[in-house]
C-alpha positions in Angstrom: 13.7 -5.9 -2.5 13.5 -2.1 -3.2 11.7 -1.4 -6.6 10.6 1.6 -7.9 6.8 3.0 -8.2 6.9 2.8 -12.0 8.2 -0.8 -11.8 5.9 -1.7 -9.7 2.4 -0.1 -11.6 3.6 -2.0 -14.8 3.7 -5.7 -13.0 0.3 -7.7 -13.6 -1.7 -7.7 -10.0 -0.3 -11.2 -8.7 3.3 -10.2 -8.7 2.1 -6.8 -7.2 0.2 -9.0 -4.3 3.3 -11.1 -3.8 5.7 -8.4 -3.5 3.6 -6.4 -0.7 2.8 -9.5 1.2 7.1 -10.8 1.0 8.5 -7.1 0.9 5.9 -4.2 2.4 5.9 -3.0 5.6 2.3 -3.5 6.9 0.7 -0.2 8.4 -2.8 -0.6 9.0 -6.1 -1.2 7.5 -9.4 1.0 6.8 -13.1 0.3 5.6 -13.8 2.2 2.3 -17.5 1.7 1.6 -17.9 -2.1 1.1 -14.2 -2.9 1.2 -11.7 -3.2 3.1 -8.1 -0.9 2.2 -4.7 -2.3 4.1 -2.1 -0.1 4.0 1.5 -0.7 3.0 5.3 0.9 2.7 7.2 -0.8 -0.3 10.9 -0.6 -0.1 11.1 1.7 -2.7 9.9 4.8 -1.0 5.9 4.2 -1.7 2.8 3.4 -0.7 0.9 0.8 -1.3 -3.6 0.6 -0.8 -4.4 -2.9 -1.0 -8.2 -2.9 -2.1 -10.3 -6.2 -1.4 -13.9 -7.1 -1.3 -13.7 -10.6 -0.3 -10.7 -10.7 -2.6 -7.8 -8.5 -3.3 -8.8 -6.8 -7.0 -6.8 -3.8 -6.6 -3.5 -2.0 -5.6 -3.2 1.9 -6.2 0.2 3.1 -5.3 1.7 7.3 -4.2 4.2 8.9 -2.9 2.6 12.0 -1.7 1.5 12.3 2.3 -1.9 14.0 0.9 -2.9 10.6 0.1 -2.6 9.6 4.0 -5.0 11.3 5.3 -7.4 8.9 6.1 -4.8 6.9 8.1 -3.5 9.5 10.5 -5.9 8.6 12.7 -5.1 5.3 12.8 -1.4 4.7 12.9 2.2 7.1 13.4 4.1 7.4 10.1 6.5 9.4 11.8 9.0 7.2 11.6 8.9 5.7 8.5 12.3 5.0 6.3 11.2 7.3 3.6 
């Protein structure tokens, strides 16, 4: 189900966990510190960072491939459906 950035950002954080685990594309995962970031493509033309430490307590969203730079290392984006 495609739904835009702004949609998204306003749901409360379960309905944002439940629509990247049903809906996102699963891209790969990175260690931030303490935590742990899994990356995701929603549908709607974003990106999702998952942020957990044991347990999910954040999701930041973008659209701008500046944001990716700690990930080009670790997976080709070159042929997402943006």
């Amino acid at each position: 189900m495609a739904i835009s950035q702004e949609a998204f950002q306003a749901l409360p954080l379960l309905k944002q966990i439940s629509l990247v685990s049903l809906d996102g594309l699963f891209l790969t995962i990175r260690r931030d510190g303490p935590d742990l970031v899994s990356l995701f493509h929603l549908p709607g033309g974003f990106f999702a960072e998952v942020y957990y430490n044991p347990i999910i307590y954040e999701i930041r969203t973008f659209t701008s491939w500046a944001f990716l730079e700690p990930y080009v290392t670790h997976v080709d984006l070159s042929e997402l459906p943006l």
